[in-house]
BALO-548625 format. One record per residue (C-alpha): residue number from 1; x, y, z. Coordinates in Angstrom, 3 decimals, decimal comma. Layout:
N
<node><n>NUM</n><c1>X</c1><c2>Y</c2><c3>Z</c3></node>
...
REM end
This chain:
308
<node><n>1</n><c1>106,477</c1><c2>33,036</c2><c3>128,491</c3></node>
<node><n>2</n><c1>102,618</c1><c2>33,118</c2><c3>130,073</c3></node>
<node><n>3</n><c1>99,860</c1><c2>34,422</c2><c3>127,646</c3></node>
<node><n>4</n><c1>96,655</c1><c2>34,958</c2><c3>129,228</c3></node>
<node><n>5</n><c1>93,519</c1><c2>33,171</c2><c3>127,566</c3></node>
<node><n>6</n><c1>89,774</c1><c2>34,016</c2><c3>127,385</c3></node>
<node><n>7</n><c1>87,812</c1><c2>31,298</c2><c3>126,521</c3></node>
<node><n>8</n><c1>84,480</c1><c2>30,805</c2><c3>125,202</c3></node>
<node><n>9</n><c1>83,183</c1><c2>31,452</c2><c3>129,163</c3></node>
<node><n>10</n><c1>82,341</c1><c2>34,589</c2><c3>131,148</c3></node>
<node><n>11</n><c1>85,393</c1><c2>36,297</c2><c3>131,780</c3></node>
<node><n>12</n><c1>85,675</c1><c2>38,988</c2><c3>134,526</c3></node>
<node><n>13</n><c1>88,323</c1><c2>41,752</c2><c3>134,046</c3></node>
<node><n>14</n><c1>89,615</c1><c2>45,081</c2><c3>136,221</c3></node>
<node><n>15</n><c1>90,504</c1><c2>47,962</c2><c3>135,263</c3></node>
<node><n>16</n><c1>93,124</c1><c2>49,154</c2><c3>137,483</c3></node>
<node><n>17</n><c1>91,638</c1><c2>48,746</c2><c3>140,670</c3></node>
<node><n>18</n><c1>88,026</c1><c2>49,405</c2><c3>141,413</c3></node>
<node><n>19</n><c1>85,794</c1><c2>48,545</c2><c3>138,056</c3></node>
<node><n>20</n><c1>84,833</c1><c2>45,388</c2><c3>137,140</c3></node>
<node><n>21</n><c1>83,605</c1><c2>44,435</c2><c3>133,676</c3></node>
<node><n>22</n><c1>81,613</c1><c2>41,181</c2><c3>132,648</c3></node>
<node><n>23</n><c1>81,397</c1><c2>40,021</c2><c3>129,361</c3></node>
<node><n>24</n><c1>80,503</c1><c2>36,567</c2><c3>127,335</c3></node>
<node><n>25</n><c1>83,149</c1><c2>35,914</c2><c3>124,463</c3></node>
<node><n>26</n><c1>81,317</c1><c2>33,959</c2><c3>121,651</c3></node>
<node><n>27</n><c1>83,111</c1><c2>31,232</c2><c3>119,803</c3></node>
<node><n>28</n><c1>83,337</c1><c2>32,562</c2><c3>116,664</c3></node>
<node><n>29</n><c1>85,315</c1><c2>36,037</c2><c3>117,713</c3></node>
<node><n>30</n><c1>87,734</c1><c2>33,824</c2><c3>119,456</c3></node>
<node><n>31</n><c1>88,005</c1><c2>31,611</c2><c3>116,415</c3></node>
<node><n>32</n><c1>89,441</c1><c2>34,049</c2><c3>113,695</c3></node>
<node><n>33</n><c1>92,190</c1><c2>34,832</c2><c3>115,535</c3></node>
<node><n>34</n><c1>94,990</c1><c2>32,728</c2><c3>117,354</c3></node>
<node><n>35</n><c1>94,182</c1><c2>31,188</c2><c3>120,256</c3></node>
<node><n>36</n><c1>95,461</c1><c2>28,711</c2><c3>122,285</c3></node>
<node><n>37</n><c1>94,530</c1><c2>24,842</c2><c3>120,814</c3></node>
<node><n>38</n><c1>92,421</c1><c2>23,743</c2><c3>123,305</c3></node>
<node><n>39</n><c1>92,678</c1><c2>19,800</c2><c3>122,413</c3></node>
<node><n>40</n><c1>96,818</c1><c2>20,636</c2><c3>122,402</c3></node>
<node><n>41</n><c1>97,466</c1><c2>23,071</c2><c3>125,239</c3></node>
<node><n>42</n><c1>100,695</c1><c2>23,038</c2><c3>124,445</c3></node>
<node><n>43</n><c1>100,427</c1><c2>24,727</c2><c3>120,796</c3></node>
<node><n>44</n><c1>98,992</c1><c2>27,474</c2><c3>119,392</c3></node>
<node><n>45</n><c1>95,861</c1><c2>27,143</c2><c3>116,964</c3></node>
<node><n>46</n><c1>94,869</c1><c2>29,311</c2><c3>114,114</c3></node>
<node><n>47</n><c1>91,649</c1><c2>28,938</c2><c3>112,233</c3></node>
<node><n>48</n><c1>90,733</c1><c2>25,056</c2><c3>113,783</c3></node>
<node><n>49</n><c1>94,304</c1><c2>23,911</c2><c3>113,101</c3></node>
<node><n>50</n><c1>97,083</c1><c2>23,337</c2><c3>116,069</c3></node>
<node><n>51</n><c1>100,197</c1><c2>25,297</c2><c3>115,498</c3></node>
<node><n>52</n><c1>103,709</c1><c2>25,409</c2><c3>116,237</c3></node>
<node><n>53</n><c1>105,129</c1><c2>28,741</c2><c3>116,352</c3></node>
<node><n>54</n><c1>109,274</c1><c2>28,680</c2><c3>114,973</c3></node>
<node><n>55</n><c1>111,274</c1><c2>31,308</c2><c3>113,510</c3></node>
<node><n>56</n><c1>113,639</c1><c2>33,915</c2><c3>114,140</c3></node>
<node><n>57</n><c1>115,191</c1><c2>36,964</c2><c3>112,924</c3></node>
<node><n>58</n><c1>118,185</c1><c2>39,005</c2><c3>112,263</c3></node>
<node><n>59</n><c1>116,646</c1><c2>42,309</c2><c3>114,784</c3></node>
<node><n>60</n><c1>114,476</c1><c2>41,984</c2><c3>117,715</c3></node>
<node><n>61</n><c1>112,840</c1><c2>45,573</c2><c3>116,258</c3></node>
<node><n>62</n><c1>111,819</c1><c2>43,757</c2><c3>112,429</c3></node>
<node><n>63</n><c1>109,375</c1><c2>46,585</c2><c3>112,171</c3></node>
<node><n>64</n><c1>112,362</c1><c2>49,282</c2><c3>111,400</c3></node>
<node><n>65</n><c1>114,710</c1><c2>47,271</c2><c3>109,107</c3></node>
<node><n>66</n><c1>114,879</c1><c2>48,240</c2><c3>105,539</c3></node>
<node><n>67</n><c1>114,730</c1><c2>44,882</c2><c3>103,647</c3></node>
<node><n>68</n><c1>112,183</c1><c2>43,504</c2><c3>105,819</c3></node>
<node><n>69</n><c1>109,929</c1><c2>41,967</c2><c3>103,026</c3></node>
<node><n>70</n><c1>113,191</c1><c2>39,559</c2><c3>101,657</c3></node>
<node><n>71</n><c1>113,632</c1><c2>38,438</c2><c3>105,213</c3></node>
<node><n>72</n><c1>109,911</c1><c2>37,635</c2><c3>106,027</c3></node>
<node><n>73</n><c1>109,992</c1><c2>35,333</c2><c3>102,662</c3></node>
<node><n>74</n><c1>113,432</c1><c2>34,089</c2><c3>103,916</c3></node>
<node><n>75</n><c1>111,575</c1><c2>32,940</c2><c3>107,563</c3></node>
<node><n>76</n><c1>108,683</c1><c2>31,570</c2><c3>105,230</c3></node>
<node><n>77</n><c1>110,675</c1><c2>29,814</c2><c3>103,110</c3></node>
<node><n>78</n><c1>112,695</c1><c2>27,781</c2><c3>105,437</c3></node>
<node><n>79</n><c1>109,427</c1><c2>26,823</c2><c3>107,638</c3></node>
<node><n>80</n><c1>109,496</c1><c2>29,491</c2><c3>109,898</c3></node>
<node><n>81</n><c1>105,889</c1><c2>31,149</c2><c3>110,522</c3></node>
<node><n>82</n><c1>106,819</c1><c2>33,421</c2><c3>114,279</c3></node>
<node><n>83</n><c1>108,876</c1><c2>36,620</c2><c3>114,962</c3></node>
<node><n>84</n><c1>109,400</c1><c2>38,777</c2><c3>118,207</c3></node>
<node><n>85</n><c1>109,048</c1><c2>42,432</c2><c3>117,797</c3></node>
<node><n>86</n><c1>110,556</c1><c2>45,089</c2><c3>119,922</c3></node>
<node><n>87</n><c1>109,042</c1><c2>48,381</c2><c3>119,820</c3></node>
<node><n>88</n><c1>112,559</c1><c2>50,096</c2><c3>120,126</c3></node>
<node><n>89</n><c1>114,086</c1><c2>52,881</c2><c3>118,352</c3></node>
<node><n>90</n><c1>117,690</c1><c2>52,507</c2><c3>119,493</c3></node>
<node><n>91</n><c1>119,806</c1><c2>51,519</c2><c3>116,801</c3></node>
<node><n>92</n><c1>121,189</c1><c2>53,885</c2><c3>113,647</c3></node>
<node><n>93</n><c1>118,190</c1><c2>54,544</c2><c3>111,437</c3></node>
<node><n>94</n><c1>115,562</c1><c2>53,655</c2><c3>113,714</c3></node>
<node><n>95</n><c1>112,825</c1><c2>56,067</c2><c3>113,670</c3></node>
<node><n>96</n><c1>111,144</c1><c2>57,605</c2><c3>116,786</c3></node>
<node><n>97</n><c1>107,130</c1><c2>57,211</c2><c3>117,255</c3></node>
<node><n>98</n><c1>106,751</c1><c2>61,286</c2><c3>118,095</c3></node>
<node><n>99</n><c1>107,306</c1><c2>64,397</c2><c3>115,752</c3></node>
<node><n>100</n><c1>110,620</c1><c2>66,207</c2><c3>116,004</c3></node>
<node><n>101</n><c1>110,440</c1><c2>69,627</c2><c3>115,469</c3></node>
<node><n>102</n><c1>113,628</c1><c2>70,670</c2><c3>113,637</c3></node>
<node><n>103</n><c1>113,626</c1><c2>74,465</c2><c3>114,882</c3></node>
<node><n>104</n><c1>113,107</c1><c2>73,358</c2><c3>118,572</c3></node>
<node><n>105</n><c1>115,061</c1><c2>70,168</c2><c3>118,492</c3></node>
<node><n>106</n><c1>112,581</c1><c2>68,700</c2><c3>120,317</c3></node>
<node><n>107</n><c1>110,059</c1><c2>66,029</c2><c3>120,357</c3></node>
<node><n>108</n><c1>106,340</c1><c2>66,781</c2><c3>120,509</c3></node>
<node><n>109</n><c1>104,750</c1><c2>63,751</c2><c3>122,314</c3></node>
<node><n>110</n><c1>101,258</c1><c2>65,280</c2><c3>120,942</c3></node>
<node><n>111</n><c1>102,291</c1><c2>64,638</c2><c3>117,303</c3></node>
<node><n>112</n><c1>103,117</c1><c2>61,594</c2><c3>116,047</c3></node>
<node><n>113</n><c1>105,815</c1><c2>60,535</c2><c3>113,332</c3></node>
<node><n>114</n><c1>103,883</c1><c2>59,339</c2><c3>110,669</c3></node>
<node><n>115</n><c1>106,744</c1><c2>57,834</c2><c3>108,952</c3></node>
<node><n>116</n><c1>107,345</c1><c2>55,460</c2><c3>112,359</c3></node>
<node><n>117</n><c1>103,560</c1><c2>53,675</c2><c3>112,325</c3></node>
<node><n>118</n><c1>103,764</c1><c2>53,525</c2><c3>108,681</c3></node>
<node><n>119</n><c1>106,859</c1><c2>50,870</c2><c3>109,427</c3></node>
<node><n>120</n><c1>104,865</c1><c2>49,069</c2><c3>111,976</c3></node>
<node><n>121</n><c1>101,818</c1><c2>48,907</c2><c3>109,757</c3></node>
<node><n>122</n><c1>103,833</c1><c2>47,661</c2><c3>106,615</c3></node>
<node><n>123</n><c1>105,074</c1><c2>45,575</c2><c3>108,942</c3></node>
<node><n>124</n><c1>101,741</c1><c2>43,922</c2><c3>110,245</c3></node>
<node><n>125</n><c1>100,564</c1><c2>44,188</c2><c3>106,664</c3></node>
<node><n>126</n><c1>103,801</c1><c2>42,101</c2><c3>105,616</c3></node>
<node><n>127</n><c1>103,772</c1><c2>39,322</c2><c3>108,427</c3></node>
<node><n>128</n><c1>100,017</c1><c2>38,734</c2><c3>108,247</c3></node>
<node><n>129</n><c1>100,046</c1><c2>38,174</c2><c3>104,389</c3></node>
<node><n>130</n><c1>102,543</c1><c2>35,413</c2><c3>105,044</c3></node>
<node><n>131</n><c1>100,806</c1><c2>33,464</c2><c3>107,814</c3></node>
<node><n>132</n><c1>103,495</c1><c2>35,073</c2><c3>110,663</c3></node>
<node><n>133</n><c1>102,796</c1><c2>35,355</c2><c3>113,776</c3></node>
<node><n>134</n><c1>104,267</c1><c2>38,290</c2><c3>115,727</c3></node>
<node><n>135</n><c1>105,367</c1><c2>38,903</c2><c3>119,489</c3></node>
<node><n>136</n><c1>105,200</c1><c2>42,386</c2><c3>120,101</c3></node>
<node><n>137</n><c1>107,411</c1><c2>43,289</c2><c3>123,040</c3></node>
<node><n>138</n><c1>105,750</c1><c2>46,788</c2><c3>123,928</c3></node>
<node><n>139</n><c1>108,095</c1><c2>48,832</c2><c3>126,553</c3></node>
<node><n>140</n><c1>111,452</c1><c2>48,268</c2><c3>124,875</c3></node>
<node><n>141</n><c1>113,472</c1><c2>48,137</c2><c3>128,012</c3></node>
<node><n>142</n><c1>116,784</c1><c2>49,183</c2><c3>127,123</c3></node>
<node><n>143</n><c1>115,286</c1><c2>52,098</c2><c3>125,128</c3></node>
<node><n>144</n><c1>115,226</c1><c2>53,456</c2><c3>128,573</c3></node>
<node><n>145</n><c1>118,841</c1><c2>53,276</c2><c3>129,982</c3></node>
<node><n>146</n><c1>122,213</c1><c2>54,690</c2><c3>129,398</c3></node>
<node><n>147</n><c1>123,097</c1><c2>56,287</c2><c3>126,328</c3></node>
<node><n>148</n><c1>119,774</c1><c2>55,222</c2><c3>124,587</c3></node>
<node><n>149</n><c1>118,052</c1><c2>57,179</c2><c3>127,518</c3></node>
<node><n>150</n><c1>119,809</c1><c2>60,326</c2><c3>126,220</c3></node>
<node><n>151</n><c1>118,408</c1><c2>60,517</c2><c3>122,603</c3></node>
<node><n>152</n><c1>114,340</c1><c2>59,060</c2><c3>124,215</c3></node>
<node><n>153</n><c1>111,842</c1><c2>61,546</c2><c3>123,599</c3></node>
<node><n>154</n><c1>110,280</c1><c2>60,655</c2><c3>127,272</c3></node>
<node><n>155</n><c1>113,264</c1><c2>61,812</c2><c3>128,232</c3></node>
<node><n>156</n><c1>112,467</c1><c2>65,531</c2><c3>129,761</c3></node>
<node><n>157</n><c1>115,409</c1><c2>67,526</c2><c3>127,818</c3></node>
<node><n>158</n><c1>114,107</c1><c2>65,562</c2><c3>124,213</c3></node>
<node><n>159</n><c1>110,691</c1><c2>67,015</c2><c3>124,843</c3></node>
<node><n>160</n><c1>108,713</c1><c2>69,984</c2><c3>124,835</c3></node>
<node><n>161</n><c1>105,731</c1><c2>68,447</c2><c3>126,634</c3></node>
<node><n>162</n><c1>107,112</c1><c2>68,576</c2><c3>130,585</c3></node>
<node><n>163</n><c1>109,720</c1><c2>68,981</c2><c3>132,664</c3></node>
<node><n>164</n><c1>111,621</c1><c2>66,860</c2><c3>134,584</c3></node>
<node><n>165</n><c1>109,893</c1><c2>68,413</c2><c3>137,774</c3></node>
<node><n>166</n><c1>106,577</c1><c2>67,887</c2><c3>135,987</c3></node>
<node><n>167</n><c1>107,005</c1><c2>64,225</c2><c3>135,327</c3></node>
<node><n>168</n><c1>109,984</c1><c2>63,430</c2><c3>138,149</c3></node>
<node><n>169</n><c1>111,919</c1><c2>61,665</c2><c3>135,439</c3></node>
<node><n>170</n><c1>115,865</c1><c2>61,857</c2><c3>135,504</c3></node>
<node><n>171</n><c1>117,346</c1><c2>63,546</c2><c3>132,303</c3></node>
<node><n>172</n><c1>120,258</c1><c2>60,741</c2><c3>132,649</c3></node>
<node><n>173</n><c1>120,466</c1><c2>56,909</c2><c3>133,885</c3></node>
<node><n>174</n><c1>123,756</c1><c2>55,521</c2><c3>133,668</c3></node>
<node><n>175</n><c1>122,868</c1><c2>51,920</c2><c3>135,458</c3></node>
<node><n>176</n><c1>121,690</c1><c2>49,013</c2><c3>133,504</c3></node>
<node><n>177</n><c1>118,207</c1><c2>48,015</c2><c3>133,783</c3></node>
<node><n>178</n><c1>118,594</c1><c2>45,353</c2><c3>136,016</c3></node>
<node><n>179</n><c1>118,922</c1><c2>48,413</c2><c3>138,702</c3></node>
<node><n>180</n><c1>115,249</c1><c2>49,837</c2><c3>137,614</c3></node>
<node><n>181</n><c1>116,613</c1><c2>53,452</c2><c3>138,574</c3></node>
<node><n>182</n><c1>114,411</c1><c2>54,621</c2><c3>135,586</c3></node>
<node><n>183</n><c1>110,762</c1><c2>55,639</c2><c3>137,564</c3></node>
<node><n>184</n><c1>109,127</c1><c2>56,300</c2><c3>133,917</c3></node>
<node><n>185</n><c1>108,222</c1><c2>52,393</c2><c3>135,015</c3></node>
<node><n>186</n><c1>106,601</c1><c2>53,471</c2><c3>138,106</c3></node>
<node><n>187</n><c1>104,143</c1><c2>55,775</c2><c3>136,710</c3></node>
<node><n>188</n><c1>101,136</c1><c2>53,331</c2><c3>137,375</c3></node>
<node><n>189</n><c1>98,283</c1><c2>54,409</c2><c3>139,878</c3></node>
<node><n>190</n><c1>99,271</c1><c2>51,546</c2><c3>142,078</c3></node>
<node><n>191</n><c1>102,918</c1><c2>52,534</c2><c3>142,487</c3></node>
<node><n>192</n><c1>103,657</c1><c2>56,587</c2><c3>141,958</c3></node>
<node><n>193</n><c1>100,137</c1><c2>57,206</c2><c3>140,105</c3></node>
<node><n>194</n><c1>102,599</c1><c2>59,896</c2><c3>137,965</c3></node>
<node><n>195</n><c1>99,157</c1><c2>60,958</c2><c3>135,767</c3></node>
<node><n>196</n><c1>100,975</c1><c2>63,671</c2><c3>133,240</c3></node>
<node><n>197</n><c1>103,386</c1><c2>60,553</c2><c3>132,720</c3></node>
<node><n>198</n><c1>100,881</c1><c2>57,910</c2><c3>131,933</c3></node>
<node><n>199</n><c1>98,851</c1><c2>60,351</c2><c3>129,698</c3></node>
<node><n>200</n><c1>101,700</c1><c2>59,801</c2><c3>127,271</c3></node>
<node><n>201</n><c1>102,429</c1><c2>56,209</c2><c3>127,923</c3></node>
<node><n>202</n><c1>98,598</c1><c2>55,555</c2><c3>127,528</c3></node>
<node><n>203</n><c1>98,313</c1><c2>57,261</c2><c3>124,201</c3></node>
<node><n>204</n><c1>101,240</c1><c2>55,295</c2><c3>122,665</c3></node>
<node><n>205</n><c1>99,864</c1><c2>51,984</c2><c3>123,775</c3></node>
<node><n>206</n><c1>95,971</c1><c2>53,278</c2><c3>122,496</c3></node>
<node><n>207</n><c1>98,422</c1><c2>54,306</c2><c3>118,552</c3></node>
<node><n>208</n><c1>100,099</c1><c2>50,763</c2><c3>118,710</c3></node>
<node><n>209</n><c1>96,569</c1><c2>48,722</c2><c3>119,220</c3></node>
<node><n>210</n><c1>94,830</c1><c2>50,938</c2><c3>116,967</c3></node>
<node><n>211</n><c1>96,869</c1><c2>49,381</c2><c3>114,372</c3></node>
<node><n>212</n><c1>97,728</c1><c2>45,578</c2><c3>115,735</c3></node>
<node><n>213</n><c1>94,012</c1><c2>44,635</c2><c3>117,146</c3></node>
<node><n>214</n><c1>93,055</c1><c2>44,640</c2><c3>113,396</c3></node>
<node><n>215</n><c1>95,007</c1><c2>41,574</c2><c3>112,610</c3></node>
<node><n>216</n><c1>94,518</c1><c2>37,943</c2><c3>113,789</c3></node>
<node><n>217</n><c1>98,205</c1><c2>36,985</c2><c3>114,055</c3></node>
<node><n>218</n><c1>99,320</c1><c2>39,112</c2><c3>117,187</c3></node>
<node><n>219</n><c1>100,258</c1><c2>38,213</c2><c3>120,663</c3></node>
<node><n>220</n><c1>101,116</c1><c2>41,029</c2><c3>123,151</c3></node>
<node><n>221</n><c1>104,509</c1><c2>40,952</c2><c3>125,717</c3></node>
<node><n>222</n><c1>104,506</c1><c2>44,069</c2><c3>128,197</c3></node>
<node><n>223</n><c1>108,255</c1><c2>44,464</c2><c3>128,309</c3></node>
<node><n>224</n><c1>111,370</c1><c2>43,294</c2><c3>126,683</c3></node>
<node><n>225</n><c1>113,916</c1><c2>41,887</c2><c3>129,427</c3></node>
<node><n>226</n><c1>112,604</c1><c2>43,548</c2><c3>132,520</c3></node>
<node><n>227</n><c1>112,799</c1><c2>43,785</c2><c3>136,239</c3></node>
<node><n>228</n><c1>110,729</c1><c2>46,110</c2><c3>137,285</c3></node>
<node><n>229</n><c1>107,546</c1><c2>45,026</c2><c3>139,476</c3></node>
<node><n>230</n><c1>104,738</c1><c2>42,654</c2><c3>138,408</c3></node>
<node><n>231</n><c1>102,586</c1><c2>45,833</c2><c3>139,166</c3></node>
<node><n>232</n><c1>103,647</c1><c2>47,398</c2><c3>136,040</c3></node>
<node><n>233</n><c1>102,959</c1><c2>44,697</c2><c3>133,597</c3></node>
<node><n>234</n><c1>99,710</c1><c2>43,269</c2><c3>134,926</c3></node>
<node><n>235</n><c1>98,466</c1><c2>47,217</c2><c3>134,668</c3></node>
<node><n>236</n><c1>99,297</c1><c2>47,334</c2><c3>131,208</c3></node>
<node><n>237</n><c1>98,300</c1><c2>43,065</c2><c3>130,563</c3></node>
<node><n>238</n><c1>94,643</c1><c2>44,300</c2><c3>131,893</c3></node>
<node><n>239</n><c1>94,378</c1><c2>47,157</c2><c3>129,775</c3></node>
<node><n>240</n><c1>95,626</c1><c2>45,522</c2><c3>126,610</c3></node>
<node><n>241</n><c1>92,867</c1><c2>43,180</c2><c3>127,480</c3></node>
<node><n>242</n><c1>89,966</c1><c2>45,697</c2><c3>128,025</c3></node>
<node><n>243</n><c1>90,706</c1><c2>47,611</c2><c3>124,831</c3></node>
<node><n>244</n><c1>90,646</c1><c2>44,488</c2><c3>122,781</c3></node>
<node><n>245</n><c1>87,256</c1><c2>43,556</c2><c3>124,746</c3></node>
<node><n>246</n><c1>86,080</c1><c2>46,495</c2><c3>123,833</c3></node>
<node><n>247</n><c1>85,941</c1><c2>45,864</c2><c3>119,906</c3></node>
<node><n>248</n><c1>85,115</c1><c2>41,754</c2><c3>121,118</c3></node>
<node><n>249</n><c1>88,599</c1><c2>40,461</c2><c3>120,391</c3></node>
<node><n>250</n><c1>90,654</c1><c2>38,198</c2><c3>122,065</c3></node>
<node><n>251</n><c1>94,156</c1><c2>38,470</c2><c3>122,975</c3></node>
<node><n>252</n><c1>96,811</c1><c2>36,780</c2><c3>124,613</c3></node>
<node><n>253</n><c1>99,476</c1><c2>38,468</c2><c3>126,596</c3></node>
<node><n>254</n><c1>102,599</c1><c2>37,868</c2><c3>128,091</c3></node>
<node><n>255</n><c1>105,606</c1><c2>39,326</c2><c3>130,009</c3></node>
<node><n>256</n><c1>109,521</c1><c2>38,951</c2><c3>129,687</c3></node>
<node><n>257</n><c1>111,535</c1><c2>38,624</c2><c3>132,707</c3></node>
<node><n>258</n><c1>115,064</c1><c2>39,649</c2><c3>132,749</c3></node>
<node><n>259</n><c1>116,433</c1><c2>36,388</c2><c3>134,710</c3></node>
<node><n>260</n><c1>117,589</c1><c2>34,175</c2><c3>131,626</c3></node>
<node><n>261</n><c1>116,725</c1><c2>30,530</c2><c3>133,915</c3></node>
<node><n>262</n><c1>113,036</c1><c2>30,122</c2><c3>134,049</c3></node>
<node><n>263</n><c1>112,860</c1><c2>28,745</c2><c3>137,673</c3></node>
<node><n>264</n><c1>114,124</c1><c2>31,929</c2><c3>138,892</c3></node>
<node><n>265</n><c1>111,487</c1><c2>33,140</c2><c3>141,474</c3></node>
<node><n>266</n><c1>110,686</c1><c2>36,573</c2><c3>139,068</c3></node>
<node><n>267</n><c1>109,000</c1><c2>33,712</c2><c3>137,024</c3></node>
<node><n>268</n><c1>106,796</c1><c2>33,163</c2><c3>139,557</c3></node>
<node><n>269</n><c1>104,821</c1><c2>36,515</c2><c3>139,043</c3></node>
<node><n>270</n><c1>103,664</c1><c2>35,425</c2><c3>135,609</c3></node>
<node><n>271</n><c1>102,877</c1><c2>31,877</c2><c3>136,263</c3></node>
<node><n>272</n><c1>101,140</c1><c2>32,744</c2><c3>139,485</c3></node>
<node><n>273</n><c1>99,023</c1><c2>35,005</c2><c3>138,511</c3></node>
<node><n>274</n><c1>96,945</c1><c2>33,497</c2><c3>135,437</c3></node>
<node><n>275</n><c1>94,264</c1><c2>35,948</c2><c3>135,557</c3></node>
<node><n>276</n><c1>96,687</c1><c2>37,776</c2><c3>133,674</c3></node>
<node><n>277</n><c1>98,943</c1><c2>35,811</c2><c3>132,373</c3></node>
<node><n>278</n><c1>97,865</c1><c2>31,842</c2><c3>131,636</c3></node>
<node><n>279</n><c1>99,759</c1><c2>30,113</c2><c3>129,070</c3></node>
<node><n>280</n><c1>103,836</c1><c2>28,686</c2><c3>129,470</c3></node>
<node><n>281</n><c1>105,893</c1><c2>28,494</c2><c3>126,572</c3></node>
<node><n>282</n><c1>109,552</c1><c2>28,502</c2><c3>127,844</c3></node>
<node><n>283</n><c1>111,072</c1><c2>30,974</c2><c3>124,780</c3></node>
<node><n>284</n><c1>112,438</c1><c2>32,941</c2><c3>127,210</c3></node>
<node><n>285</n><c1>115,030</c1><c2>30,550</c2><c3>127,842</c3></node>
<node><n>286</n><c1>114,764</c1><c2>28,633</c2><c3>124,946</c3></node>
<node><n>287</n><c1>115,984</c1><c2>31,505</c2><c3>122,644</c3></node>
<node><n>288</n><c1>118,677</c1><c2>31,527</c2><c3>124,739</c3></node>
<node><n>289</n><c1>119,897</c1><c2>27,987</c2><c3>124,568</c3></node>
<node><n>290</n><c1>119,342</c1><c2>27,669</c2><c3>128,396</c3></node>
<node><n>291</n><c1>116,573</c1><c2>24,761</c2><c3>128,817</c3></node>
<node><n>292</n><c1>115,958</c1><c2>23,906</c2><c3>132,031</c3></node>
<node><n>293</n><c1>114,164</c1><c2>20,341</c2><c3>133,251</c3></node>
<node><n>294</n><c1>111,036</c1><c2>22,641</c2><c3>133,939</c3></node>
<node><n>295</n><c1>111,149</c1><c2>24,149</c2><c3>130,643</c3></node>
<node><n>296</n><c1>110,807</c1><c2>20,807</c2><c3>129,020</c3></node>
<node><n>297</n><c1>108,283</c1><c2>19,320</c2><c3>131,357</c3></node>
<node><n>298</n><c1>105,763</c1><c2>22,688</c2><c3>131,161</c3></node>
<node><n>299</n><c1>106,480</c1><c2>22,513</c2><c3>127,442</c3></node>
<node><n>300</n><c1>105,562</c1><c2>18,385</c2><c3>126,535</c3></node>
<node><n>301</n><c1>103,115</c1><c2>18,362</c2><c3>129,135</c3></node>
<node><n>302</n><c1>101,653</c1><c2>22,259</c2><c3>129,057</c3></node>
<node><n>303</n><c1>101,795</c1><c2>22,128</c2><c3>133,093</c3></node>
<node><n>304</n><c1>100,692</c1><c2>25,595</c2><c3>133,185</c3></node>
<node><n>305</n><c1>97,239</c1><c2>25,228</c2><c3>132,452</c3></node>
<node><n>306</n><c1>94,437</c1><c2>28,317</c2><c3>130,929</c3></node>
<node><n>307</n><c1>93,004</c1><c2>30,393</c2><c3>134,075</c3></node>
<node><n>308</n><c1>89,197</c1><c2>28,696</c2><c3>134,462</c3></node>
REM end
């Protein structure tokens, strides 16, 4: 995957399209939190030291599992110090981020489920105590699909916020997401500029960084497995970015392409665009078991190198 570094030089960012912002990072702000090791490019550092990041877990979603304290000491305990983190809500007992009103049946995207962000900020609270590092995979893709499409609050029947005329969302997708025939991805001013849409998308993105820009030990992925356009991910990589600028942090971000061989040309759109994306780290495949001879090369010799 390609996370996107700011360095301890002026960095210029956009927001959307038209506004610029300039701002000096000092060293010290990007020093508390992990950055990329910049006498290793090829690891991670946290606080001065270079870092590999290894682990694993038994859910791509950790955040909603019930015994997730005994498994973060089981990762510790063998060595293992990095977990991804789906924000999905698809499997039995996984809890929704929006209030469900029991006499409607319906989700209120206006209220939130307080019982959901308590999870992910046990779970923050639980992986930065332990020196973990987390992934958190943002727009859980297949959250949006098929049968786990039916029970999504976006959806327009789970909802008492629009309409599917309002937001021109389908109230079913049968395809897999490889097809993209979901449009709640192509809500973006660049692409259908869907506004009512993007209200809500915005103010679940602005929930999940008001908790995870308060710890050190995050790195951001847009999506989980996607193929939708680049559009859609660099919006939300430069927003990420301007929100943590905002309260001076620095953060890395990354995207997750569905094609499982990293020298498929969808790769391309992260590693070619580095104002957005700038560090390689071939997980992708290598969670996979599918190494390729560029995977190896970009990960011994960190060919990919930080946007300057």
């Amino acid at each position: 995957m390609i996370y996107y570094e700011m360095k301890n030089w002026m960095v210029m960012s956009r927001i959307n399209t038209a506004v610029w912002i300039l701002i000096i990072l000092p060293t010290n702000l990007i020093s508390q939190a992990i950055q990329i090791s910049p006498d290793h490019p090829q690891y991670w550092s946290y606080q001065g030291k270079p870092m590999l990041l290894l682990g694993g877990s038994v859910e791509d979603n950790l955040f909603q599992i019930p015994n997730l304290e005994e498994h973060l000491d089981l990762l510790s305990a063998v060595g293992g110090n990095y977990v991804r983190n789906t924000m999905s809500s698809r499997d039995p007992g996984d809890l929704w981020p929006f209030h469900f009103d029991e006499k409607s049946e319906l989700y209120d995207l206006d209220k939130w489920n307080q019982a959901y962000w308590q999870r992910f900020e046990n779970f923050l609270i639980q992986t930065s105590s332990r020196n973990i590092f987390v992934q958190i995979e943002i727009w859980a893709t297949f959250d949006f699909y098929r049968d786990n499409w039916e029970k999504n609050p976006y959806n327009p029947k789970n909802n008492s916020n629009y309409n599917a005329a309002r937001v021109d969302l389908p109230e079913e997708v049968l395809t897999h997401p490889i097809y993209t025939d979901n449009p709640f991805f192509w809500s973006i001013p660049e692409q259908r500029n869907n506004m009512r849409l993007l209200w809500y998308q915005q103010k679940f993105v602005d929930k999940l960084l008001s908790y995870a820009l308060q710890y050190g030990n995050i790195l951001y992925c847009i999506d989980n497995e996607t193929s939708v356009t680049a559009s859609w991910g660099r919006f939300w990589a430069d927003y990420i970015r301007i929100k943590a600028l905002e309260l001076k942090k620095v953060v890395y971000v990354t995207n997750m392409w569905d094609p499982w061989d990293l020298d498929h040309i969808s790769h391309r759109e992260t590693m070619d665009h580095c104002r957005y994306f700038s560090k390689q780290s071939p997980a992708r495949a290598a969670t996979l078991g599918q190494w390729t001879e560029t995977d190896w090369k970009i990960g011994q010799y960190g060919l990919l190198a930080p946007c300057k």
